[in-house]
N, C-alpha and C positions, 0 to 999 in steps of 0.2 A: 849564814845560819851558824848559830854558834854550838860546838857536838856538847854533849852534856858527858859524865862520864860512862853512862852506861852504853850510849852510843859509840864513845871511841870505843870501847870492849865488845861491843857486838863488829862493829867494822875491822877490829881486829882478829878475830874467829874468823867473820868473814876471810880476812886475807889471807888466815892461813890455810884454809882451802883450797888456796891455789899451790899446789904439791912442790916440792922441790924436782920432783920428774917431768915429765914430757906431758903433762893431761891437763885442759881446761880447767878451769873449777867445776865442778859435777855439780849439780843442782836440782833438788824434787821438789817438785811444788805441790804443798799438801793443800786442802779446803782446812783444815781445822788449824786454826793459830795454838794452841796447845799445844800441838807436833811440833810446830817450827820451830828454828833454831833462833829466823829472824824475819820480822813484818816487813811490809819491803812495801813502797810508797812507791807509782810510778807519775812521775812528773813532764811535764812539756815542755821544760826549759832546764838548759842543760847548767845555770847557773843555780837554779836550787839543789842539784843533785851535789851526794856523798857518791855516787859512784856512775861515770860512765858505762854503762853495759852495752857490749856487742855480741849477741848471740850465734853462735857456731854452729856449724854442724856437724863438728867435729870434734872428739874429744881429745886428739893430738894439739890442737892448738893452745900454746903456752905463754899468755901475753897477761898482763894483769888488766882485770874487767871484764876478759873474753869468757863467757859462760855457756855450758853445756847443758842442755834437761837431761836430766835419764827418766829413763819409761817406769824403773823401781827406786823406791827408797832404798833398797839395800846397797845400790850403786851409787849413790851419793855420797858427797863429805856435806852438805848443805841442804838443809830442808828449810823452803822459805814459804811466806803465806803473803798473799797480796791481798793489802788493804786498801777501801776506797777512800781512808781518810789518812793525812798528812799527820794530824796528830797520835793517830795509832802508832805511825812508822816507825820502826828504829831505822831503818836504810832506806834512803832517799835515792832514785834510781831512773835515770834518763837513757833511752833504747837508742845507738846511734846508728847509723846504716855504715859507716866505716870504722874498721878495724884498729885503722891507727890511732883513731879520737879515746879507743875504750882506757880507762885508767880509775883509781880509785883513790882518793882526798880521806887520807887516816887525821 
């Protein structure tokens, strides 16, 4: 998949999300695409994805990919909307059950 360049610039937002301290990347999930920072496309195949994600429960975890929900927007750096369509996406995004696979393809 080739990034276009609005895409490298959202996956770069993205990445800076993940803080120079000790915290997950923080993440709200709004209903309204409006809000979001970035449409997030979830995939079955980890070779279409821009970004490995492994969800935490934890917001100490500091790994790049490794993502937090918080319960409010106001505790986020990242507000994303999940679309059902590929073409909507700016971030393309594969859920993996292990931690070491999480990583993100800028």
């Amino acid at each position: 998949m080739k990034l276009t360049l609005k895409n490298r610039c959202i996956l770069a937002i993205l990445g800076c999300f993940l803080p120079l301290g000790t915290y997950a990347a923080q993440i709200f999930i709004t209903n309204y695409p409006s809000e979001a920072n970035a449409k997030v496309y979830v995939t079955k195949y980890p070779s279409e994805a821009n970004c490995i994600v492994y969800e935490t429960q934890y917001s100490s975890d500091n790994e790049p990919g490794v993502w937090f929900y918080t319960k409010y927007k106001s505790d986020a750096r990242a507000t994303i909307y999940y679309t059902q369509y590929k073409s909507d996406a700016d971030l393309v995004v594969y859920y993996t059950k292990y931690k070491s696979d999480a990583r993100c393809r800028y």
